[in-house]
N, C-alpha and C positions, 0 to 999 in steps of 0.2 A: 713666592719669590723672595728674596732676597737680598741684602744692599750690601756690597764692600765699602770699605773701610781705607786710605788713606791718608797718612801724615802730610799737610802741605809743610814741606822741608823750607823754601823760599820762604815763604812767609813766617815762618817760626824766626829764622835766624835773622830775617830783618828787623823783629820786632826785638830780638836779642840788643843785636847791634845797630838799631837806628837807622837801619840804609832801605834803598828798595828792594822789596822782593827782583825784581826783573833783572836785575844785578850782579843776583846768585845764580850762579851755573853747575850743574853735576858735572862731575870730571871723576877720572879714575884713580883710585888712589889702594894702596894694599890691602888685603882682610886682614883682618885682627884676627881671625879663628875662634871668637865667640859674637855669637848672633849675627846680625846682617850688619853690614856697614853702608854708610854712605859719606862722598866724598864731594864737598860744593868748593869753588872756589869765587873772590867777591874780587874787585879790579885795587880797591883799598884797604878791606880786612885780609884780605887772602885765603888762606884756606881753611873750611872748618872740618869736622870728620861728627858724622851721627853715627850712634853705634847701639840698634836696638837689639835685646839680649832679653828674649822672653819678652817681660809686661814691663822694664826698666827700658829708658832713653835716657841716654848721655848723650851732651852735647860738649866739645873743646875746638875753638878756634883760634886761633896761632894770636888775635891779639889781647885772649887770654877772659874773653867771656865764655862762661860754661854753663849747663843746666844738668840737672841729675834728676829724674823722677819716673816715677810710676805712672803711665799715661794712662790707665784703669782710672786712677783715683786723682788726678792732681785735675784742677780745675783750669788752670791756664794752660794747661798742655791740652786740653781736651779741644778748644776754640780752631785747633787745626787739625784735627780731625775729620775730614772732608768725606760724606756718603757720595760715593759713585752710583 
């Protein structure tokens, strides 16, 4: 058997921006047209946009905290990596 893999999105961008996971909500927002996206928005930070592309994540949220990394290899991006 075998275990998936996913990003806790809420919890990354909290620890980004200091607020609570519960806070952050997925909402709809355009495709970029490389790799997946995703779209949260926060009641105070407002909107951030993920955008994984292969084995790279990038994070931008509108009040201008970002991250850029290899989730392979980066050790803080790894902690939200959640086994289903």
């Amino acid at each position: 058997m075998f275990s998936v893999m996913h990003l806790d999105v809420a919890g990354l961008l909290a620890e980004l921006s200091e607020t609570d996971p519960s806070a952050w909500e997925e909402v709809e927002g355009p495709d970029s047209g490389c790799g997946i996206d995703y779209w949260y928005q926060h009641p105070e930070e407002g909107e951030a946009h993920i955008n994984v592309d292969q084995i790279l994540l990038t994070i931008t949220t509108r009040r201008g905290r970002s991250y850029r990394g290899n989730y392979q290899d980066d050790e803080w991006l790894s902690r939200y990596m959640v086994e289903e």
